[in-house]
C-alpha positions, 0 to 999 in steps of 0.5 A, a space after each residue: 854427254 854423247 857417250 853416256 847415252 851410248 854406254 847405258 844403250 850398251 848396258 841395257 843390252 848387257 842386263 837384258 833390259 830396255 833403256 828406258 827400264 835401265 833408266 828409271 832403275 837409275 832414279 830410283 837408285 839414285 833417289 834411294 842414294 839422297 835419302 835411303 830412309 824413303 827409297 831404300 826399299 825400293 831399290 832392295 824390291 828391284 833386287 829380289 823381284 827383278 822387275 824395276 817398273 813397280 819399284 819405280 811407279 811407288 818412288 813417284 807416288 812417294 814424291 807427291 805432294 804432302 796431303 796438307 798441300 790441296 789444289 787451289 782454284 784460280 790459278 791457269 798453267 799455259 804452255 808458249 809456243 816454245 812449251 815452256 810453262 807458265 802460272 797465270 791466276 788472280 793478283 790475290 794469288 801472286 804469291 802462290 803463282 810466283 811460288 809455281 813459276 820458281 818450281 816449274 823453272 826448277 822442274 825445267 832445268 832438272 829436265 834439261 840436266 836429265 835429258 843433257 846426260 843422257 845424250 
């Protein structure tokens, strides 16, 4: 909505803080909130240092890929004309490119949710 944009502008001024440093504490607060075993620290690192970036940088190092998940060969990401991102690749690798394509659109409209609350 229009108004939560303009409360978290308010709120970043309040904390002394820019937007964008107040929204990335809020995903790793929120992150912290679906699953405190991974994240909770985090958002106890924030509190006693002040800083979020740190706290931030680590969630997103958090949610990378498992290990046993290793780049596959074969396989194109292209962007259309309207930047929405497609797998290509082989017909050997339909399944692994059709498994891409589902979490990439997953990606998008999480994105598109995202950017939709903050306006």
């Amino acid at each position: 909505s229009g108004g939560s944009g303009r409360a978290l502008d308010h709120v970043a001024k309040i904390v002394g803080m820019s937007l964008n440093t107040v929204q990335r504490a809020i995903q790793v607060i929120e992150a912290a909130r679906e699953d405190p075993a991974t994240y909770q620290d985090l958002v106890q690192r924030m509190d006693a240092a002040g800083k979020v970036n740190g706290a931030y940088l680590e969630m997103l190092a958090r949610r990378k890929p498992p290990s046993h998940i290793r780049p596959t060969k074969g396989c194109t990401i292209r962007m259309d004309k309207d930047g929405r991102l497609t797998v290509i690749g082989s017909p050997a690798k339909r399944t692994l490119i059709a498994g891409l394509n589902a979490l990439i659109a997953d990606l998008e409209a999480e994105l598109a949710a995202i950017s939709a609350n903050n306006k």
